[in-house]
C-alpha positions in Angstrom: -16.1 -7.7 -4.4 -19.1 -5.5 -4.3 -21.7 -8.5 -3.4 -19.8 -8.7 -0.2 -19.0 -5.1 1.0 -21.6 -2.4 -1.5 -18.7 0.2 -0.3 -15.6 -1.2 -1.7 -13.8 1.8 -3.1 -11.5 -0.3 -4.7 -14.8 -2.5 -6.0 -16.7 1.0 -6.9 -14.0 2.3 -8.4 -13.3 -0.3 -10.9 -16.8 -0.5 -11.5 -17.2 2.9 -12.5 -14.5 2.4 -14.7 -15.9 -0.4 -16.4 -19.1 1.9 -17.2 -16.9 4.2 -18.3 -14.6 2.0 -21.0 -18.4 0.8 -22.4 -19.5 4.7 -22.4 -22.3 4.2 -20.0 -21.5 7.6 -18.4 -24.4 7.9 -16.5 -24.2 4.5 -15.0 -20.2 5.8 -14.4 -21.3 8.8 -12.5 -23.9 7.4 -10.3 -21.4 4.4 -8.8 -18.8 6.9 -8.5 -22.0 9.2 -6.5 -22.3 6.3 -4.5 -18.4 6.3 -3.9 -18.2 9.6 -3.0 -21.0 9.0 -0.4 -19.4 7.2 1.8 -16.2 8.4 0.7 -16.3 11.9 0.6 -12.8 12.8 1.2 -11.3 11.7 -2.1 -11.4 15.0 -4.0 -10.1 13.5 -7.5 -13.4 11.4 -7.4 -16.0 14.0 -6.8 -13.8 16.2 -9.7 -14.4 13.1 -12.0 -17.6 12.5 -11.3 -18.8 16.1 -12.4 -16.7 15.6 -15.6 -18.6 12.6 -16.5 -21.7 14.1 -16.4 -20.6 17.3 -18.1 -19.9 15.3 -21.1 -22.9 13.1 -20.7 -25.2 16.4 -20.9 -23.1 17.4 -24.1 -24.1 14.2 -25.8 -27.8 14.8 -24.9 -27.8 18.1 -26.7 -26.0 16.4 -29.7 -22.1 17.8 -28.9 -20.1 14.4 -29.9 -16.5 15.5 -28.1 -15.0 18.0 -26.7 -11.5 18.4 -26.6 -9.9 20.5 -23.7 -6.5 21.7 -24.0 -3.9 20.9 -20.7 -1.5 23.3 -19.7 
């Protein structure tokens, strides 16, 4: 999908998920970067996409998981 048209969203998106179910987070955040910059208005992306690398920068200093809490 992606070899013919680099800004699929539906093609980024399931790549960035695919990254994500292997726990490549920084290889999730930057396809979902590259979604967001040519897609900028999806919001929920952009939110994800800081999310991911908040809990990549929590494994580089050695925090395994975080659990948040939903009201």
């Amino acid at each position: 999908m992606l070899s013919e048209n680099p800004d699929n969203p539906t093609g980024l998106l399931a790549l960035a998920n695919e990254y994500g179910k292997a726990g490549r987070d920084e290889d999730e955040a930057a396809v979902l970067d590259r979604y967001v910059a040519t897609h900028d208005y999806e919001r929920t992306v952009r939110q994800r996409t800081s999310y991911i690398r908040f809990r990549a920068s929590l494994t580089e200093h050695g925090v395994e998981r975080v659990e948040v809490a939903s009201a």
